[in-house]
Residue frames as a rotation matrix with the C-alpha (Angstrom) as fourth column:
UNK 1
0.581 0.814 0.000 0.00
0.814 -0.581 0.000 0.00
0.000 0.000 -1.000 0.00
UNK 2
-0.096 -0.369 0.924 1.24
0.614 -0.753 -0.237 3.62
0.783 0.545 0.300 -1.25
UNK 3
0.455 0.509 -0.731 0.51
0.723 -0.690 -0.031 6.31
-0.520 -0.514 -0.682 1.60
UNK 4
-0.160 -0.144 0.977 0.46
0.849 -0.525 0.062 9.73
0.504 0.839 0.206 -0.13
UNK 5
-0.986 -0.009 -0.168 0.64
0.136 -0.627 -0.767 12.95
-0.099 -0.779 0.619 1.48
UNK 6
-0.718 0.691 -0.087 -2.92
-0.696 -0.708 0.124 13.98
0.024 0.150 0.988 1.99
UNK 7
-0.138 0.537 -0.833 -4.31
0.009 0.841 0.541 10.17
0.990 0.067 -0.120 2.49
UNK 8
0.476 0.302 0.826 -6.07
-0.810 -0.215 0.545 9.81
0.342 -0.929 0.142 5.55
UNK 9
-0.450 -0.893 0.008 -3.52
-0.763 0.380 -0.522 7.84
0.464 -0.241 -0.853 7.70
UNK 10
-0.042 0.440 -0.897 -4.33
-0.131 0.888 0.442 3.90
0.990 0.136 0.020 8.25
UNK 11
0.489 0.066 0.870 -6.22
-0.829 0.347 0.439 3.04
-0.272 -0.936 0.225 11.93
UNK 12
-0.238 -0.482 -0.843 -4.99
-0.178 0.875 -0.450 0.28
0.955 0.044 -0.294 13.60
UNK 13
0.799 0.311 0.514 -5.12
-0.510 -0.102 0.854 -1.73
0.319 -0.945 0.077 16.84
UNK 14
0.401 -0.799 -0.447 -1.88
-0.006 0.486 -0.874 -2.66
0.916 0.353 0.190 18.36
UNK 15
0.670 -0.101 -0.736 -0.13
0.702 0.411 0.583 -3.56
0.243 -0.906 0.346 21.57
UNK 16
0.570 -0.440 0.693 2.11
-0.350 -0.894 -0.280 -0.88
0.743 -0.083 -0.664 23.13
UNK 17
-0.740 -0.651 -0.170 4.74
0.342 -0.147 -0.928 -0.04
0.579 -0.745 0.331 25.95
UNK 18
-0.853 0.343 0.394 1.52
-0.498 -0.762 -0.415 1.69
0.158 -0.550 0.820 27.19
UNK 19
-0.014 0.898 0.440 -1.28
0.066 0.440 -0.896 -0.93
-0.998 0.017 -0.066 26.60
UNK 20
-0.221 0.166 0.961 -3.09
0.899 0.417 0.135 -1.74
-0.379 0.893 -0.241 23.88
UNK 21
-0.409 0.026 -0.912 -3.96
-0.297 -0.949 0.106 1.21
-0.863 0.314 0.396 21.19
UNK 22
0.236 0.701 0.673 -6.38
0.886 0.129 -0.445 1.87
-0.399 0.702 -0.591 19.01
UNK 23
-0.454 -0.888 -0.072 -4.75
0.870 -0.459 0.180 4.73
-0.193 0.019 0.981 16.69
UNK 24
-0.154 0.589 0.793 -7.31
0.478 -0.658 0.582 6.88
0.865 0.469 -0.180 15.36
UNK 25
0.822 0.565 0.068 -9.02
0.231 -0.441 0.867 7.16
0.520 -0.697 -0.493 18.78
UNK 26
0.502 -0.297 -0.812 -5.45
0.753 -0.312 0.580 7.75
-0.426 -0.902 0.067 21.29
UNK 27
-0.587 -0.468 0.661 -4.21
0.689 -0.717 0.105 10.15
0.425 0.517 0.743 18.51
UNK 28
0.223 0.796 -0.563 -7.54
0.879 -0.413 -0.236 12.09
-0.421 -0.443 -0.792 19.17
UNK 29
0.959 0.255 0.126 -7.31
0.283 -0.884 -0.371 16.16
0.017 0.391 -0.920 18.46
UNK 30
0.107 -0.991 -0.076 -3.18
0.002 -0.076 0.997 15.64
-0.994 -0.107 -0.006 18.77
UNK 31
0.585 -0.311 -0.749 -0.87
-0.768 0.084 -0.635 15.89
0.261 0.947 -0.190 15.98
UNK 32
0.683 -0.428 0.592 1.11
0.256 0.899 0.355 12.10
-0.684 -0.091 0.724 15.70
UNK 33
-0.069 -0.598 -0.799 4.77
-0.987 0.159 -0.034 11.84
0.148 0.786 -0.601 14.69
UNK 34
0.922 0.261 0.285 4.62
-0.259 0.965 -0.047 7.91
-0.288 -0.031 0.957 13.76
UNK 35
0.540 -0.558 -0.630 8.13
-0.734 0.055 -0.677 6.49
0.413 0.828 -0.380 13.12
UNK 36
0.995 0.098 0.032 9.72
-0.101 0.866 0.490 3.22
0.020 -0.490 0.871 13.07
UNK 37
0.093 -0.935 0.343 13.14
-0.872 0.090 0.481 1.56
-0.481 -0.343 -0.807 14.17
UNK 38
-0.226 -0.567 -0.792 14.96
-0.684 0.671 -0.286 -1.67
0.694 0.477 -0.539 12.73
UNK 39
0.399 0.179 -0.899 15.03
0.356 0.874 0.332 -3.29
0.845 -0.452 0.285 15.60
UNK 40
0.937 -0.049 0.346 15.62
-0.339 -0.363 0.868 -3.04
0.083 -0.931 -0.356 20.01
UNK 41
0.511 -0.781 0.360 19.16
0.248 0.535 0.808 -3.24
-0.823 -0.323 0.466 21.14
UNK 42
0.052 -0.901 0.432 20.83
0.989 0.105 0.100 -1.15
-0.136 0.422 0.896 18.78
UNK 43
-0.276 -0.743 -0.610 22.73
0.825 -0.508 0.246 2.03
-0.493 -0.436 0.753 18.48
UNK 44
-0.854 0.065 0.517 21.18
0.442 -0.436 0.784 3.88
0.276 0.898 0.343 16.31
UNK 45
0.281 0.956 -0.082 17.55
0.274 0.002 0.962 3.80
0.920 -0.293 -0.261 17.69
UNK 46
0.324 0.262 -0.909 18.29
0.914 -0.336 0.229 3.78
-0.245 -0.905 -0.348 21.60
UNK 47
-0.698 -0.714 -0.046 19.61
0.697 -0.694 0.181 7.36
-0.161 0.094 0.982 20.37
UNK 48
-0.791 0.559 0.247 16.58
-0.207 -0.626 0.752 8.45
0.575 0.544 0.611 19.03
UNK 49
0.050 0.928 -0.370 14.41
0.400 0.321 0.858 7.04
0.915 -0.191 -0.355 21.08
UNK 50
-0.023 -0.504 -0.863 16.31
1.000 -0.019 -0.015 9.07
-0.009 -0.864 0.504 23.67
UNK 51
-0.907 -0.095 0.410 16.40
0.349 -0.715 0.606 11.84
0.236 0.693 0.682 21.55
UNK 52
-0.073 0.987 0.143 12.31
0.329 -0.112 0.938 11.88
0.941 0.115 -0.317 21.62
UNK 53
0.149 0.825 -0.545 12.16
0.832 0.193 0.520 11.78
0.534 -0.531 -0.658 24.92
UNK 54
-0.435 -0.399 -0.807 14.18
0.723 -0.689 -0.049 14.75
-0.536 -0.605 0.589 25.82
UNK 55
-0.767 0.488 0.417 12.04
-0.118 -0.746 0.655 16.66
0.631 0.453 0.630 23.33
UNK 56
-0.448 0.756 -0.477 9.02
0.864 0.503 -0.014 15.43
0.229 -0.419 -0.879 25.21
UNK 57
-0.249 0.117 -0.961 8.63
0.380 -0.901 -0.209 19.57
-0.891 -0.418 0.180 26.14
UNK 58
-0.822 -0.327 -0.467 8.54
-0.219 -0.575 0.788 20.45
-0.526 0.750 0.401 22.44
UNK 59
-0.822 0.537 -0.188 6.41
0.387 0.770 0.507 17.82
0.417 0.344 -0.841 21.52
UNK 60
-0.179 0.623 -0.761 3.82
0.926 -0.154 -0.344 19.01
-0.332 -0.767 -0.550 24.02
UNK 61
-0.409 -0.154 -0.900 4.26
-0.163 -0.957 0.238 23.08
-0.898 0.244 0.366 23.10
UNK 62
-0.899 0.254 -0.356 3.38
-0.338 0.113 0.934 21.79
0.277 0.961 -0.016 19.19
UNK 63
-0.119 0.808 0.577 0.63
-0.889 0.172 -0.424 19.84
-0.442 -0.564 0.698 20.36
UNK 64
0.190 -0.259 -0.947 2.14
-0.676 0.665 -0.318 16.53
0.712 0.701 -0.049 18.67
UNK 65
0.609 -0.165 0.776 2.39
-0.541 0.630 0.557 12.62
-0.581 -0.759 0.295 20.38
UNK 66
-0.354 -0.511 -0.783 5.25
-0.854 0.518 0.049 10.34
0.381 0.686 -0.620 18.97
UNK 67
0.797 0.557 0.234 4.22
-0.489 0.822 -0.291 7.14
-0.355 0.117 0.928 18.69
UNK 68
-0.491 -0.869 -0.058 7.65
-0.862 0.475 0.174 4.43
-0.124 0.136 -0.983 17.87
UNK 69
0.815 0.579 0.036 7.21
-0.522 0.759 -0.389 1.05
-0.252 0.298 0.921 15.90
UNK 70
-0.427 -0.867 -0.258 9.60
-0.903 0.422 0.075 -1.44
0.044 0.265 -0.963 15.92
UNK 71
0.452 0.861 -0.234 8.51
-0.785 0.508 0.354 -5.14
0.423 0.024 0.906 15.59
UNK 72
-0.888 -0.373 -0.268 10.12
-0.025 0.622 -0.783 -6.62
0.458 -0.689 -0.561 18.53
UNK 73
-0.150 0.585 -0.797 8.37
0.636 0.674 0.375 -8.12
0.757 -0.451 -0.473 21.26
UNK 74
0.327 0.035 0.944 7.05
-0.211 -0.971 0.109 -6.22
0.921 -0.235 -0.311 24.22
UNK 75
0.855 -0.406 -0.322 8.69
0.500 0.482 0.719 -7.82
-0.137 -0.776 0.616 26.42
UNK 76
0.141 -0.986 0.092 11.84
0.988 0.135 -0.070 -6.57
0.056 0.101 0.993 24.42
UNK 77
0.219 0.178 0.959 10.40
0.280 -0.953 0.113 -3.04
0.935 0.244 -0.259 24.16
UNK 78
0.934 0.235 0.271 10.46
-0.138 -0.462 0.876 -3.02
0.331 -0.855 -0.399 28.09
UNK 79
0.385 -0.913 -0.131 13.71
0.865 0.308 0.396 -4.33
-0.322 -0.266 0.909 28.63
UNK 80
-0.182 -0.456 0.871 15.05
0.864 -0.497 -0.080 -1.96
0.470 0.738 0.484 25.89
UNK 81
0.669 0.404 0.624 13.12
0.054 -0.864 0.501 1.12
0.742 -0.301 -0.599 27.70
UNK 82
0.867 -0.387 -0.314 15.65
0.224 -0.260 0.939 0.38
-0.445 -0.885 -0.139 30.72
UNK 83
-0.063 -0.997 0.053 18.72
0.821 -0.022 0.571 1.04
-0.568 0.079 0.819 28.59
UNK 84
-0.164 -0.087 0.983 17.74
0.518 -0.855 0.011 4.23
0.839 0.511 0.185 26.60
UNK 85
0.929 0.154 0.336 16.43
-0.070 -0.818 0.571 6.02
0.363 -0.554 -0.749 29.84
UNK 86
0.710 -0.702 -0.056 19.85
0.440 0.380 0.813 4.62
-0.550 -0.602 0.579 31.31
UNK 87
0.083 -0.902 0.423 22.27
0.936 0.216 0.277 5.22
-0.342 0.373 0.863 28.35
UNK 88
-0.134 -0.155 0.979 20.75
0.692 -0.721 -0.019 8.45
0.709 0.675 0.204 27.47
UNK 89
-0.979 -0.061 -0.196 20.26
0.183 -0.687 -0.703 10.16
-0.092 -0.724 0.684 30.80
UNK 90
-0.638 0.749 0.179 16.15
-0.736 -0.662 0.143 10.26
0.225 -0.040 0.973 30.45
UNK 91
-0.434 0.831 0.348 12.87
-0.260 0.254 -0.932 8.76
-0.863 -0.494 0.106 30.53
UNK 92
-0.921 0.371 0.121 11.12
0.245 0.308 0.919 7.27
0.304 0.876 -0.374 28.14
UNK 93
-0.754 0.655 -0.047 7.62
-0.039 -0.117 -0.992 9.00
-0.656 -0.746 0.114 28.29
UNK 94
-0.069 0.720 -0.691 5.86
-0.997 -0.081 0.015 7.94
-0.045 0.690 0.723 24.84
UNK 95
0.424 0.159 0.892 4.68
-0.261 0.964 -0.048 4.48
-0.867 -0.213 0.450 23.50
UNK 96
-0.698 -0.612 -0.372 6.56
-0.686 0.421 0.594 2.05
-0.207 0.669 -0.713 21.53
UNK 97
0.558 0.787 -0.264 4.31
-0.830 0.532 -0.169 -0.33
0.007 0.313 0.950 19.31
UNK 98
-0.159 0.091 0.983 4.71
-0.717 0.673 -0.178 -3.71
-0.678 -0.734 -0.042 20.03
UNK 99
0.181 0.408 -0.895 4.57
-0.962 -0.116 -0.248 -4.70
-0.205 0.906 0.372 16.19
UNK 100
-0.399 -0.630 0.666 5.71
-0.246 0.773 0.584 -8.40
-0.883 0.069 -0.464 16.23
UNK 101
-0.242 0.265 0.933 3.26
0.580 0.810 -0.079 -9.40
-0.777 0.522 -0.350 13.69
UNK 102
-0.833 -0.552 0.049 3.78
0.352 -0.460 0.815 -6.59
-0.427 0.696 0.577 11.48
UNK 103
0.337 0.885 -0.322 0.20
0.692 -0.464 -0.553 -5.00
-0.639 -0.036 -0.769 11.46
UNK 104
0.587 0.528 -0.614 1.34
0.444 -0.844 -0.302 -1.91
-0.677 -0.095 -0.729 11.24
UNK 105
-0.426 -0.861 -0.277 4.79
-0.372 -0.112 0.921 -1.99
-0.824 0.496 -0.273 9.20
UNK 106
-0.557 0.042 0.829 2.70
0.618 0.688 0.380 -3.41
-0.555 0.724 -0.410 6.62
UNK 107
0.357 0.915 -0.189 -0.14
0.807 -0.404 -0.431 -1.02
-0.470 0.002 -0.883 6.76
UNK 108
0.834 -0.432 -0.344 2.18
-0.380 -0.901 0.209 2.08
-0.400 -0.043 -0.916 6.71
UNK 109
0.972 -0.230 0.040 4.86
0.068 0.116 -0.991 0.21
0.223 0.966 0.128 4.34
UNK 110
0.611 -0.760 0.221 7.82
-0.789 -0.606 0.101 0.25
0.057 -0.236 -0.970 6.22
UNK 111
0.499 -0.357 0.790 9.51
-0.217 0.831 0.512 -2.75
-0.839 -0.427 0.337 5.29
UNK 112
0.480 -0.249 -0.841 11.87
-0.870 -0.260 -0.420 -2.20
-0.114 0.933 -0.341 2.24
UNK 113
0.861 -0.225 0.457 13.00
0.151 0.970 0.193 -5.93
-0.486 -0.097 0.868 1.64
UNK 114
0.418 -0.842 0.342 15.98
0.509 -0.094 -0.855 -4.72
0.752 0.532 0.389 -1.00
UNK 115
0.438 -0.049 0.897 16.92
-0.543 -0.810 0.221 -2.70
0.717 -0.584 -0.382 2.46
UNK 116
-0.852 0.081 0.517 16.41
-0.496 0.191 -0.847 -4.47
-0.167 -0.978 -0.123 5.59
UNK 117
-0.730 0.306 -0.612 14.53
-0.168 0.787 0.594 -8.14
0.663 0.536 -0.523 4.60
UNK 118
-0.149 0.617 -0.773 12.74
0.738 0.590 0.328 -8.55
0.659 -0.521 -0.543 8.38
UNK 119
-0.385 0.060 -0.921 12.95
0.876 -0.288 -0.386 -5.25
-0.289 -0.956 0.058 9.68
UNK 120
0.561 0.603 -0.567 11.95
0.586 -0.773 -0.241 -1.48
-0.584 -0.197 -0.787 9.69
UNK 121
-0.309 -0.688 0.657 13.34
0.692 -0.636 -0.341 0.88
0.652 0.349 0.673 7.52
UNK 122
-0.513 -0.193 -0.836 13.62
0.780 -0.510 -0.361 4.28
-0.357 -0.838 0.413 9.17
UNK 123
-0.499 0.456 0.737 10.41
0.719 -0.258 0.646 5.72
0.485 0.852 -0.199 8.56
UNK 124
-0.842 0.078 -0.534 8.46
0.264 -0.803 -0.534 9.12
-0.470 -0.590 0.656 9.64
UNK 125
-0.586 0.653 0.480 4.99
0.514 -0.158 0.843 10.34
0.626 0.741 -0.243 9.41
UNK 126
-0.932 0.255 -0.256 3.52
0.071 -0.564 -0.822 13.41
-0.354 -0.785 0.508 10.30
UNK 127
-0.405 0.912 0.064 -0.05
0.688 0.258 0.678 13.24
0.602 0.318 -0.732 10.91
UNK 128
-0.823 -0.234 0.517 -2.26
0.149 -0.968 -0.202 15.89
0.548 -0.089 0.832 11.48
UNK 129
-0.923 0.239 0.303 -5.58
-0.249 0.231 -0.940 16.05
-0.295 -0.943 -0.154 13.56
UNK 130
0.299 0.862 -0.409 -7.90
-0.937 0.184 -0.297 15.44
-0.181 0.472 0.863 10.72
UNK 131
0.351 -0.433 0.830 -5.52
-0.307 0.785 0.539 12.11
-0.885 -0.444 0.143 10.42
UNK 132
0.998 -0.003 0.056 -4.42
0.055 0.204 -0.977 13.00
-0.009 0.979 0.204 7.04
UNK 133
0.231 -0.973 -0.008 -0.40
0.892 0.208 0.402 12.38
-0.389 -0.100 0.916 6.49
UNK 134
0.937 0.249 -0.246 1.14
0.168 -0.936 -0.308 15.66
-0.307 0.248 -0.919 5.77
UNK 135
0.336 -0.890 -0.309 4.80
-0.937 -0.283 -0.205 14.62
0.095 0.358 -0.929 5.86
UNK 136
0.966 -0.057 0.251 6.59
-0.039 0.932 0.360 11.08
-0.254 -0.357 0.899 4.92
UNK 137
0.130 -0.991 0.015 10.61
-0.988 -0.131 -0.079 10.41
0.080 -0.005 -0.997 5.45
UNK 138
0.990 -0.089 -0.105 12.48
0.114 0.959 0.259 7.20
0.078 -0.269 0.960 4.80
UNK 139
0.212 -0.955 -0.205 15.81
-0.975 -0.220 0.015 7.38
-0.059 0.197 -0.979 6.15
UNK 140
-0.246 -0.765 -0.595 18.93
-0.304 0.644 -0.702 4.47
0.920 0.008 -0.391 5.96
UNK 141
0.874 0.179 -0.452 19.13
0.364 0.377 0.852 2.14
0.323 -0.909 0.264 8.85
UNK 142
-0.121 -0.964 -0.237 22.59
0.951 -0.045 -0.305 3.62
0.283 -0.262 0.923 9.30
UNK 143
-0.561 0.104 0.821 21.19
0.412 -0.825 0.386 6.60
0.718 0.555 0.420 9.27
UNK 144
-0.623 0.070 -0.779 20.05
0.777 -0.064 -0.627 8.76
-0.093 -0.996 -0.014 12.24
UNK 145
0.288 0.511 0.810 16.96
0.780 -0.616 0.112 10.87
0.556 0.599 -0.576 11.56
UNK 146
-0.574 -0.509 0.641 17.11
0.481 -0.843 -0.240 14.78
0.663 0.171 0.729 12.04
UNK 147
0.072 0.851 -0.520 14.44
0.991 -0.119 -0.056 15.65
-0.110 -0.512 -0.852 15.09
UNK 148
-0.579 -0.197 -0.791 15.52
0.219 -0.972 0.082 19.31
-0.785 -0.126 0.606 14.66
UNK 149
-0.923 0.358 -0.145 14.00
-0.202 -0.129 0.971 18.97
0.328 0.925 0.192 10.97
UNK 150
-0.374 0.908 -0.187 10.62
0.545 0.379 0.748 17.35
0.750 0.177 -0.637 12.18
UNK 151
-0.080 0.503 -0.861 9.90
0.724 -0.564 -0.397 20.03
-0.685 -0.655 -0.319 14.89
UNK 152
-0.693 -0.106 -0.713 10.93
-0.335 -0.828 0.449 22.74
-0.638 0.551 0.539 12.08
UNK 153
-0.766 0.638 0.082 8.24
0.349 0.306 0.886 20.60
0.540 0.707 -0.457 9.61
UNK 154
-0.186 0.769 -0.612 5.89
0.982 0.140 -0.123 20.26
-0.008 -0.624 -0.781 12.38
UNK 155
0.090 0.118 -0.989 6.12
-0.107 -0.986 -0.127 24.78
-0.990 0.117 -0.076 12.80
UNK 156
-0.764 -0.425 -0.485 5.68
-0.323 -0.399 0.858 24.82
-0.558 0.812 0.168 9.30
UNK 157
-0.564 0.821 -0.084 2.85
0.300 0.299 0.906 23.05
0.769 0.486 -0.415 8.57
UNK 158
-0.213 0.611 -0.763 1.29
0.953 -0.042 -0.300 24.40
-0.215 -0.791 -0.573 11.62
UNK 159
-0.744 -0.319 -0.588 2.40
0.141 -0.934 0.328 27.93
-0.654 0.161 0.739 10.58
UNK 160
-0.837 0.136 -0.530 0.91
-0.544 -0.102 0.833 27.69
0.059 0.985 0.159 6.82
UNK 161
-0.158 0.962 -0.224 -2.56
0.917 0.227 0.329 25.69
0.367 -0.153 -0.917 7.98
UNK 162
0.147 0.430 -0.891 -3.14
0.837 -0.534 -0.120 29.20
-0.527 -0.728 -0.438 10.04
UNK 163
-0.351 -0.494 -0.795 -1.69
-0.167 -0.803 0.573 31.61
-0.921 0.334 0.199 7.51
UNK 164
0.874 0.365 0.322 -1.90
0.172 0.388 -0.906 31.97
-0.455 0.847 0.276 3.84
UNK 165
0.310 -0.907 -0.284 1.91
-0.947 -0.323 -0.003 32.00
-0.089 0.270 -0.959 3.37
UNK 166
0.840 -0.344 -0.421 4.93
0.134 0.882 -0.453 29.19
0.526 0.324 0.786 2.59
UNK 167
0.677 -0.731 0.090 8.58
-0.288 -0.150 0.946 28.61
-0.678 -0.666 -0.312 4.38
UNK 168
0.823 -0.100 -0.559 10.89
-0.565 -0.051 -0.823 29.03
0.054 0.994 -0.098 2.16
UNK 169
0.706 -0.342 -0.620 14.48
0.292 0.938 -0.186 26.93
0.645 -0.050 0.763 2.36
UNK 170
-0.736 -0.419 -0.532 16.08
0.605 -0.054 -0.794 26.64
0.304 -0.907 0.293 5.59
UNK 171
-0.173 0.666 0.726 13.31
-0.174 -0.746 0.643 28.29
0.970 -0.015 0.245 7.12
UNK 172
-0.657 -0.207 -0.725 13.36
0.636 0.363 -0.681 28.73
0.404 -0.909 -0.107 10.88
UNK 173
0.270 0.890 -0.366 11.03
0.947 -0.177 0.268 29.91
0.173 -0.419 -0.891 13.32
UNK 174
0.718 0.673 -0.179 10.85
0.549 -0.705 -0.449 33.64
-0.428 0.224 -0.876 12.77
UNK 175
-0.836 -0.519 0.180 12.50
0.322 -0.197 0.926 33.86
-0.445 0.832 0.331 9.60
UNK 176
0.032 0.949 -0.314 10.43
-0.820 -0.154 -0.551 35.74
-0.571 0.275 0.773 7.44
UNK 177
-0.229 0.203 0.952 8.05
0.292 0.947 -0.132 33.55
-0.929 0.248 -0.277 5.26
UNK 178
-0.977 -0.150 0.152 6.39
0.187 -0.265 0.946 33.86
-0.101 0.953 0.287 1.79
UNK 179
-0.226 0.922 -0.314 3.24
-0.511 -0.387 -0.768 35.20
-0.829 -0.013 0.558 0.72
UNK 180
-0.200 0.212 0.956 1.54
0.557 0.828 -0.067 32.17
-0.806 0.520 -0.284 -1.23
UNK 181
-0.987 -0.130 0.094 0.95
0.159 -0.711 0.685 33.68
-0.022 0.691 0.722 -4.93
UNK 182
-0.649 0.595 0.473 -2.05
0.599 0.016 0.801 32.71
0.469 0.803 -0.367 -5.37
UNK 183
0.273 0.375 -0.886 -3.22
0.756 -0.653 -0.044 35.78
-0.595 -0.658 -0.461 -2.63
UNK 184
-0.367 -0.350 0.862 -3.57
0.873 -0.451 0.188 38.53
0.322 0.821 0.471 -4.92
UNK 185
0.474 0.787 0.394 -6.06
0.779 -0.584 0.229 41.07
0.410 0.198 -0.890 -3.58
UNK 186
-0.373 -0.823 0.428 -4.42
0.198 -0.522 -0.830 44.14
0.906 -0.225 0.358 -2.16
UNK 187
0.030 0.385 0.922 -6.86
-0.865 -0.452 0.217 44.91
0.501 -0.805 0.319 0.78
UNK 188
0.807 0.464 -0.367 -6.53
-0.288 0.850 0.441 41.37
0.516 -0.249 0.819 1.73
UNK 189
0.052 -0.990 0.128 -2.48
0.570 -0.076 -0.818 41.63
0.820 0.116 0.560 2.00
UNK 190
-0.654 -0.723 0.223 -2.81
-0.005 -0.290 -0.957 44.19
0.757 -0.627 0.186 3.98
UNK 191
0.326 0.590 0.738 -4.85
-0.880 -0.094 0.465 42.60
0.344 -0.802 0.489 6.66
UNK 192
0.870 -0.240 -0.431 -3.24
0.285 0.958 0.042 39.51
0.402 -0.160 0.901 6.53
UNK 193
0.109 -0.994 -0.003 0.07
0.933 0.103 -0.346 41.04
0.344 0.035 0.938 6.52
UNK 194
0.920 0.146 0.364 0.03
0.139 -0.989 0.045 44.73
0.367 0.010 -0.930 8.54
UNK 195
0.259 -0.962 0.086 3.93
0.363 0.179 0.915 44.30
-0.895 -0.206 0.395 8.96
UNK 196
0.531 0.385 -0.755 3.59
-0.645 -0.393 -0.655 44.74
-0.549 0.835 0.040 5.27
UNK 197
0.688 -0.324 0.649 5.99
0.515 0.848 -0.122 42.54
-0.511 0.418 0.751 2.66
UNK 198
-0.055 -0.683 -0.728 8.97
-0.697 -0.495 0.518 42.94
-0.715 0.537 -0.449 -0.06
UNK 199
0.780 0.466 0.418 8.04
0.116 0.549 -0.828 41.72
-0.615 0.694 0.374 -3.42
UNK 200
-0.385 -0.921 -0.063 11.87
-0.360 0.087 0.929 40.79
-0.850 0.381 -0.365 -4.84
UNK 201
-0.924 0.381 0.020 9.67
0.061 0.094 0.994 39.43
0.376 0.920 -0.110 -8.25
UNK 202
-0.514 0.856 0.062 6.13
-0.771 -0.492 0.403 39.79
0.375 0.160 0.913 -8.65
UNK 203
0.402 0.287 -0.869 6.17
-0.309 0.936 0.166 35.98
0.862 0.202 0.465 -7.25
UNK 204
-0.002 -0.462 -0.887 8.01
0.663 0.664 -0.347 36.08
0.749 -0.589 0.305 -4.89
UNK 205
0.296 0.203 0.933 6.85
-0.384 -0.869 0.311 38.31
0.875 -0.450 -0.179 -1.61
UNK 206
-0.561 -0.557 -0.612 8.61
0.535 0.320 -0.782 38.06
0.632 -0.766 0.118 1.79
UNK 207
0.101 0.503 0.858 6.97
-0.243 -0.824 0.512 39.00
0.965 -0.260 0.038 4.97
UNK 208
-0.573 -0.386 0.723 7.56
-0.818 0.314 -0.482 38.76
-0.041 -0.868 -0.496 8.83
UNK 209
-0.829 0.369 -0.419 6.14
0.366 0.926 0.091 35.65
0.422 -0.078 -0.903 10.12
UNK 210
-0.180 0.873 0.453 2.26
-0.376 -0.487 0.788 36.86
0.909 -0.028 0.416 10.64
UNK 211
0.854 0.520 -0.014 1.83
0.030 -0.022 0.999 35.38
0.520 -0.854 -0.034 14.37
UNK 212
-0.143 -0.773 -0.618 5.24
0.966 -0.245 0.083 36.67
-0.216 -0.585 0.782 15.78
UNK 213
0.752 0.651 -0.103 4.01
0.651 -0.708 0.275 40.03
0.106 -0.274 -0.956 16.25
């Protein structure tokens, strides 16, 4: 199965670190980053999964749960939870799915067999509170994902659902942003925008970031 950006993201019911989960309903009015690991007991993951939890403040502030799939056993998930809060100095405070029988790595495609034959590739999906996917990453199992990038996605698509603007490249939080073209009226511009803008081509308009005052 394909997921496309803008496809309402497959429910499921699946065992956890937290209990059992039904996804639609513990997502609820939250954004969900969804993203899976290779496998427990290795170097790569307990990093990130360490990683998460010291965001755990950010996460919260966005209004976003992560949500971790790996298709070990939960037994192995709990073991595994004592050595990331150990090796990384924190706490694991999200759930880990419990995927042994590959529900959900199927559902959401994250098994690349020409990759990694029995395990996870190193996948990401942001989902939004209508449960429609808005952003999908597949990194390398060697490969450590960027969490700085998926909070900066996450204030970008949060930004631009509330605005009628874009973030242009490398965009950080209050950098200015763009003024989407297809906003043309002038009395509309300036009410959206009473900071006002610079229009470097007739396409291309910069303006502060419209809720940083």
């Amino acid at each position: 199965m394909t997921l496309r950006l803008g496809d309402i993201a497959p429910d499921f019911t699946q065992q956890s670190t937290i209990g059992e989960i039904r996804f639609h309903e513990w997502a609820g009015p939250h954004w969900v980053v969804l993203f899976s690991h290779p496998a427990d007991f290795t170097p790569v993951c307990t990093t990130e999964l360490g990683k998460t939890a010291k965001l755990a403040g950010e996460f919260a502030r966005r209004n976003v749960k992560p949500l971790a799939v790996s298709v070990d056993p939960l037994e192995s998930h709990q073991q595994w939870i004592q050595d990331i809060n150990d090796t990384q100095s924190t706490t694991v405070n999200f759930p880990i799915l419990a995927d042994a029988d590959r529900k959900v790595a199927e559902l959401y495609d994250m098994i690349h067999p020409n990759s990694l034959a029995n395990a996870t590739v190193r996948s990401v999906f942001i989902i939004d509170p209508e449960k429609k996917i808005r952003l999908t990453l597949t990194y390398p199992a060697s490969t450590g994902r960027n969490f700085t990038e998926i909070l900066r996605v996450i204030d970008s698509l949060q930004l631009t659902d509330s605005h009628k603007v874009a973030t242009p490249a490398d965009w950080q939080e209050g950098d200015e942003v763009v003024i989407v073209p297809s906003l043309q009226d002038p009395e509309e511009i300036a009410r959206r925008f009473p900071q006002g803008y610079r229009a470097i081509r007739p396409y291309l308009r910069l303006t502060p970031q419209p809720n940083r005052q």
